[in-house]
N, C-alpha and C positions, 0 to 999 in steps of 0.2 A: 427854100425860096418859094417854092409852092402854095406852103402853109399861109407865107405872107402875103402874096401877092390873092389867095383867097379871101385873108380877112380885108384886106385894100379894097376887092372888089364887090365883096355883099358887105361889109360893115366900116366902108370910107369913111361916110356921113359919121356916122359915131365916133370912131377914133378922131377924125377934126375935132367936134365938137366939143368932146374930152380936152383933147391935146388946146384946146381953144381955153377953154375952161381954168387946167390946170393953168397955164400960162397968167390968163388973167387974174388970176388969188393966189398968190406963193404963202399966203397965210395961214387960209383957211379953204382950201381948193381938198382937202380930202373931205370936208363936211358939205363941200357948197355943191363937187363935181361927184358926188355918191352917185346919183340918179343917173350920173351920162355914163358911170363905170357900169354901172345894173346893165344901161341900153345895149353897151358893146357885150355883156356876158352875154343878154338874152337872144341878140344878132348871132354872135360865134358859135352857140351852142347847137343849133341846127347843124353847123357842120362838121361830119365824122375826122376832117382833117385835125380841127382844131381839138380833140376829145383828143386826141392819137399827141398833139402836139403836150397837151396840159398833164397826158401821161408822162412822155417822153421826159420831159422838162422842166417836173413839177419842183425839183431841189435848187434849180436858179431861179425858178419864179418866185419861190416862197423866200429867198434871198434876197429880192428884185424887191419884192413887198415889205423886207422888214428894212430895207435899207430906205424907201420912203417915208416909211413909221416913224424912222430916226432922225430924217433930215426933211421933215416936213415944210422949214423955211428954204432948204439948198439941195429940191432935186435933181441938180446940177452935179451933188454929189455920187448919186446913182450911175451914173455913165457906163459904169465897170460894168452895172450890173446887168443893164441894158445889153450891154456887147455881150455877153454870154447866156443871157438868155438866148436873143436874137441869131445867136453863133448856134446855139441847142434849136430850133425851130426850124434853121434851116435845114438841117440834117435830119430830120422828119421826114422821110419819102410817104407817100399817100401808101395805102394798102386797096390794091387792086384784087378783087374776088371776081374772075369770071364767071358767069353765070352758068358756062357750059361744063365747068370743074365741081358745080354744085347743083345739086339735083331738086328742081323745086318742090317745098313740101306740098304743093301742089300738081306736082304730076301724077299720071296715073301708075 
C-alpha cells in the first residue's frame, strides 16, 4: 500500500494523464500514450520504493504487459492482471537502513 500511495503522491499527475490517455484511444493509445508511459517511468524511477517494487513484482508486471500487447482494443481484459500485480506491490514493505546501523564512509 505504501508503494502505491507513493507513486499517487509524486507521480498522480502522470498516472491521470496516462490513465486519461489510455482511456481516450482504445485503438491506438499504446502508440499515442508512449510519451506519458516514459513520464510515469522517469517520475517513479527517483524512488527506491518503486526499484524495490519492479524487483519484487517483475513476473506479474511483465504479464500485466503482455496481456495489453494482446488485448490492445479490450484492456478491459487485463483486470486479472491488474489485481495481481497491484496484490504483488502492496506486499512491498519499504527497506528501512538506519543510519546509526551503518557507519558513514565518511566518518572518521
Amino acid at each position: 500500500q505504501a508503494a502505491l500511495e507513493i507513486t499517487a503522491r509524486y507521480c498522480g499527475r502522470e498516472l491521470e494523464q496516462y490513465g486519461q490517455c489510455v482511456a481516450a484511444k482504445p485503438e491506438s493509445w499504446q502508440q499515442d500514450c508512449h510519451h506519458l508511459k516514459m513520464s510515469i517511468a522517469q517520475c517513479t524511477s527517483a524512488h527506491p520504493i518503486i526499484r524495490q517494487i519492479r524487483q519484487a513484482c517483475l513476473e506479474p508486471f511483465k504479464a500485466f504487459e503482455e496481456c495489453l500487447r494482446q488485448n490492445e482494443a479490450a484492456v478491459g481484459n487485463c483486470a486479472e492482471h491488474v489485481r495481481r500485480f497491484l496484490q504483488c506491490a502492496e506486499q512491498v514493505q519499504p527497506t528501512h537502513r538506519p543510519s546509526t546501523l551503518e557507519p558513514s564512509p565518511w566518518s572518521p
